[in-house]
N, C-alpha and C positions, 0 to 999 in steps of 0.2 A: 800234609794230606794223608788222610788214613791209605794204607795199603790191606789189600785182602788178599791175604795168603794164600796160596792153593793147597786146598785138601786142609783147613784150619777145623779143628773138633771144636763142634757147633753144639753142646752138650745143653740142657734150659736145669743144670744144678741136680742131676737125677740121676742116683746109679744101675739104673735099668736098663740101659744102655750093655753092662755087660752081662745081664741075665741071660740065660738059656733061652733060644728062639721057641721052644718047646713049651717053658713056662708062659707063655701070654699069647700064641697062636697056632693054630690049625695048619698042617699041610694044605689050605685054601688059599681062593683071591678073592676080598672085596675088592669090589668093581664099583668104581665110586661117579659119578656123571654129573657136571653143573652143568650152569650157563655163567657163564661170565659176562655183564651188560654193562650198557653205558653212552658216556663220549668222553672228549678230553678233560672236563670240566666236573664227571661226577660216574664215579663205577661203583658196581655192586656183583656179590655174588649170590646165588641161587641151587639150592640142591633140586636136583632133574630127578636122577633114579640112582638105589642101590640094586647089584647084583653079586651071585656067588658063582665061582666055577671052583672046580676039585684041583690041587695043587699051588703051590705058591714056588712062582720061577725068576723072583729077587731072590737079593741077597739073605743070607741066613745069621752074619755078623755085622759087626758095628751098626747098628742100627738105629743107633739115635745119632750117628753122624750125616752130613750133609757133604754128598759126592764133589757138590762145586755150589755157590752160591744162588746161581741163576735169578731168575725173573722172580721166581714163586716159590712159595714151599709148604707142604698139607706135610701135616707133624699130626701122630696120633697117639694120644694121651692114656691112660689106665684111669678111670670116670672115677675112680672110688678114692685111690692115692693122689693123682694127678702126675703118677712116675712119667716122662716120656720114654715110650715103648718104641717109635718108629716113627724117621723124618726122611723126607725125600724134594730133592727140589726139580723146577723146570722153570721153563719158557713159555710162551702160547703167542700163537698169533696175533691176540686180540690186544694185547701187550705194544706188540707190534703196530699194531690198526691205530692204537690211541696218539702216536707220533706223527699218524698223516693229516693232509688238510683235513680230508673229509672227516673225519674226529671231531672237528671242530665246533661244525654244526649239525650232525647227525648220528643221533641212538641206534646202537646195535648189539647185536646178541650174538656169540660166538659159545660154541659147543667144547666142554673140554672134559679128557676123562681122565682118572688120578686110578692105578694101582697098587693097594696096599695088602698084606698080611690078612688073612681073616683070623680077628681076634677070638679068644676064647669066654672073655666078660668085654664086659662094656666100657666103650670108649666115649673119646671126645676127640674127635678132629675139628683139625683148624689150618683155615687155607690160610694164605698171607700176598698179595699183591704186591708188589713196590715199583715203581717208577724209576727213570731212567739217571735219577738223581740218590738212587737207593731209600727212597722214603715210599711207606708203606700209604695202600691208596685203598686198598678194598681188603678187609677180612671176616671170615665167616666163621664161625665157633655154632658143631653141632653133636650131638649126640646119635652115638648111632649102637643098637642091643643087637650080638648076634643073634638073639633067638625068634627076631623080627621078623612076621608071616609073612610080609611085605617086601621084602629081599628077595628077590627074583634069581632062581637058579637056572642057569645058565649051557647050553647042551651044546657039542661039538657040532657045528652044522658044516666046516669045509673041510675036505678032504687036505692033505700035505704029505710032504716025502723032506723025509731026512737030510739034507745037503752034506753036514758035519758032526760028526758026534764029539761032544769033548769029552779030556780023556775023566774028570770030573764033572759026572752033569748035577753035582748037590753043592758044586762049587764055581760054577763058570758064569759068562756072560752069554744070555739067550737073544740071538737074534732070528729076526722072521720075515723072510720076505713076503710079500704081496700083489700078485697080479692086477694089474689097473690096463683096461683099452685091451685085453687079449681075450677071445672069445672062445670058447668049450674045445673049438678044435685046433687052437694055436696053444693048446700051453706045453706043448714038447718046446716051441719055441722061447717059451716064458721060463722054462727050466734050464733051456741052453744060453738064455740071458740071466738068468739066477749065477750059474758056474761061472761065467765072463766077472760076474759082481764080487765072487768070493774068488777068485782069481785075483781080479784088479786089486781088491784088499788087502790081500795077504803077501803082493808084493811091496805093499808099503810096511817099512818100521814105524814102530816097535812092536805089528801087528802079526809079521812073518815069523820072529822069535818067540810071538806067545800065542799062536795058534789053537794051540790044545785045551787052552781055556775057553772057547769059544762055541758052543753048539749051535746050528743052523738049519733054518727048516724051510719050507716053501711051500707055504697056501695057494693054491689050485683055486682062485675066486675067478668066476668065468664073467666077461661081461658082455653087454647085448650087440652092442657098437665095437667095431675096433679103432685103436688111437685113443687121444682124449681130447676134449672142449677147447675151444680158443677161440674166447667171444672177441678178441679181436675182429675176426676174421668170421665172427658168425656163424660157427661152428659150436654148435652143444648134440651132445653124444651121451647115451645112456651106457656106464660107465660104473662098476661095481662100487667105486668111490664117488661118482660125481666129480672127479677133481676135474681141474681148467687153467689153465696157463692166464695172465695178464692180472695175477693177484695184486691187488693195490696199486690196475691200470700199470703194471711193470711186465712187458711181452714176456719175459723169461720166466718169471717168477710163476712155478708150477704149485700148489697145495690142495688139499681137499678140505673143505668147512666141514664135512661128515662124518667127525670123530668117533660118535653112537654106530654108525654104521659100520669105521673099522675095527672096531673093535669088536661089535658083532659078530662078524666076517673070519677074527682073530679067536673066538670066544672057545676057551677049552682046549686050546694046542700050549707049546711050551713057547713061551715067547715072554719078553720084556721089549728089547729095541726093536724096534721097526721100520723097513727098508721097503718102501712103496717103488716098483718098476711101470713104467707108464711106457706103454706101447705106440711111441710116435718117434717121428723123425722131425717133430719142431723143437729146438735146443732150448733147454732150461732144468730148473727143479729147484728143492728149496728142503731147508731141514732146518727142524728146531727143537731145542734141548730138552732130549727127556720126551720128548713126544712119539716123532718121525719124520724120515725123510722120502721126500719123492726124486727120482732121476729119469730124463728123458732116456731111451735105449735105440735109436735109430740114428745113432750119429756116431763120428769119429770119438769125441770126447766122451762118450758114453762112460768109459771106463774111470777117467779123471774125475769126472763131474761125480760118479754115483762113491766114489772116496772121499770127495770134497763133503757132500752132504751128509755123510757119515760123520765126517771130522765136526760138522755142526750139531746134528743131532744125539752122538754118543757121547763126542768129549766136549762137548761143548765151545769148542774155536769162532773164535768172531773170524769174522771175512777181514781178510790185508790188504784188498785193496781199495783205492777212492774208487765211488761212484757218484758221486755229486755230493755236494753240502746241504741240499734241503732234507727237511724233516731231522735232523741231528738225533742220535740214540746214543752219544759220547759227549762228556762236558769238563771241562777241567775240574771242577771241585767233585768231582767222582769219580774214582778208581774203576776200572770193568770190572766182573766178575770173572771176565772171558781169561784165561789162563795165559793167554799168547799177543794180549792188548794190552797196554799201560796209558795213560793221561800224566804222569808222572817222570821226569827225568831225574829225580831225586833219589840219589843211591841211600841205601839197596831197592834195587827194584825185585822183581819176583822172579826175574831169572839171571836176578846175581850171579851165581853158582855159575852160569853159562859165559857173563862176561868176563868172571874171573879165569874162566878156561880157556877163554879167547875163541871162542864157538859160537860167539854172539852179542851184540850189540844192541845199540838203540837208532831204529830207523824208523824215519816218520813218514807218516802216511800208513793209514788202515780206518777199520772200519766205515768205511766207504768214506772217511775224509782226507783230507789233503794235508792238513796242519791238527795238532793237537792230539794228534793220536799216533803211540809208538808200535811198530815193532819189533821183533828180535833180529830179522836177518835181511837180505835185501830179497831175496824171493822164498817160495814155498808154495806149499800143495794149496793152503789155505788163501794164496794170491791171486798165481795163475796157474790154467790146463798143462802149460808147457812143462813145469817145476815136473819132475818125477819123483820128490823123495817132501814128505814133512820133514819142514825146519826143524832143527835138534830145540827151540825152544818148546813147540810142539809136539814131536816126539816125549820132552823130558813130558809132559801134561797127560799126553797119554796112556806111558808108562804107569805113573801113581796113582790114575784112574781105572785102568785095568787091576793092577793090583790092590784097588778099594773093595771093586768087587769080588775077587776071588782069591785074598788072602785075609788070613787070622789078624 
């Protein structure tokens, strides 16, 4: 069974990769917007809108490598060589959505936004889809001139306050929080739960020893309602994101469809990762790779949870524990991408290194099954609220991740 390495150089035979970030791009962002559509049976992609904002707050090396495998991956080409200049991977919801019944018989449209580099000539992007079997299902090959009138430049519209400066901000990882359900005159309160966020963080390893690579900021987004939606309960609230608990009919499960809109919201501050704080006392949240995550803030586990979704959304960690066998997103004849899941007992697995140190083993049960899927330890952050520390398989994943983005 193939194994996928973590952090394997994902190169397409191009030595552009180690060119100057100077040579092929602009201190800008293209702001790139699909739709992702479909059902189980037949997806496509769609170019929405481009936009430009000033500054570019990724990475500034290895650039034609791929952080972690993920769901997806928008690779962007030099139009004239065909060099790869810049590849970056995620996850999406909609990804997600195609695993459920509802999939099955009904088309939908899910909003997704990609940030890259703004080039200096002219590229070729190309998104890539793949299924939960690692086979590709939907890809889009297009052309895009920076000197296009049609490129919508992009103006700071929310105010924000500093949280953390690192101590390299041309070298670190940018995260940004985001007020959801806190209204114009509750955001003392959204800043005193931003501090609780970067608190709880930074008492986990390997986050607490590399703090300083890390810069944090907090968008002051006001919304009209306090709290957020839970049609469960018949409950929908005007809410700067729109977001709503019972995603995919699951009471916990917290997201927003309004990607266009956070990033609006986001447009022109320094940011990459994104940490959505939803202003309620009903328990849930949800993160997903490469995107953002949301965390309830009116609860005990407040703190646990807005880590846990972190650990989804930045390092990419699958969930450790069973939650039921329907809808399956793990299968024996495929490896996870997920750094801290194996389908595989066949040595060496990918935290060899771990078992040989006696730090870690092979336990079954994860990704929300019972059987067929391993993990490294018997608990952890990425399991249960109670666990205080990520497993040392998770940790090692975070480490190499941190240091993708802010070393040579």
């Amino acid at each position: 069974m193939k194994i996928i390495l973590f952090l394997v150089l994902l190169f397409l035979g191009s030595p552009a990769a180690a060119q100057n970030f100077a040579e092929h791009f602009r201190d800008s962002t293209l702001r790139l917007d699909y739709s992702f559509a479909g059902d189980s049976s037949h997806q496509a992609i769609y170019v929405d809108e481009l936009s430009m904002s000033p500054r570019w707050y990724g990475r500034r090396q290895r650039l034609a490598e791929l952080p972690l495998k993920g769901n997806g991956s928008i690779t962007v080409c030099d139009a004239q060589s065909g060099d790869t200049l810049y590849r970056h991977s995620f996850s999406t919801l909609f990804q997600e959505w195609l695993a459920t019944a509802e999939a099955k018989h009904t088309k939908k449209s899910f909003e997704n936004v990609f940030l890259v580099p703004y080039p200096k000539h002219p590229v070729t992007i190309d998104i890539d889809l793949r299924d939960f079997h690692d086979q590709s299902i939907a890809h889009l090959h297009h052309r895009v001139s920076p000197d296009d009138i049609l490129i919508r430049h992009l103006r700071q519209q929310t105010p924000y306050v500093t949280l953390q400066q690192a101590a390299d901000t041309t070298r670190c990882i940018h995260i940004a929080y985001v007020a959801e359900g806190y209204m114009q005159d509750q955001m003392e309160e959204f800043l005193d739960d931003c501090r609780t966020a970067v608190d709880a963080l930074f008492q986990h390893e390997p986050f607490t020893s590399m703090r300083d690579r890390f810069n944090i900021v907090a968008l002051l987004s006001p919304s009209k309602d306090t709290d957020v939606s839970q049609p469960g309960k018949g409950i929908w609230l005007d809410t700067a994101l729109d977001s709503h608990f019972d995603t995919f009919y699951s009471t916990r499960y917290l997201t927003t469809l309004h990607l266009k809109r956070l990033h609006d919201v986001l447009a022109c501050t320094p940011y990459e990762h994104i940490i959505i704080l939803a202003n309620t006392a009903h328990y849930g949240g949800g993160g997903i790779f490469n995107s953002y995550n949301l965390s309830y803030t009116r609860g005990k586990n407040f703190r646990p949870v807005v880590v846990h979704e972190f650990g989804h959304s930045f390092g990419g960690l699958g969930d450790e524990y069973p939650y039921g066998d329907d809808d399956p997103m793990y299968f024996a004849d495929t490896e996870p991408w997920e750094p801290n899941l194996t389908t595989s007992t066949k040595q060496p697995v990918k935290w060899q290194n771990l078992i040989d140190e006696g730090r870690a083993g092979l336990v079954e049960g994860g990704g929300y099954l019972k059987q067929g899927v391993w993990r490294g330890t018997e608990n952890c952050r990425m399991r249960t609220n109670e666990e205080p520390d990520f497993c040392p398989v998770c940790q090692q994943a975070l480490v190499r991740l941190i240091e993708f983005y802010t070393k040579e």
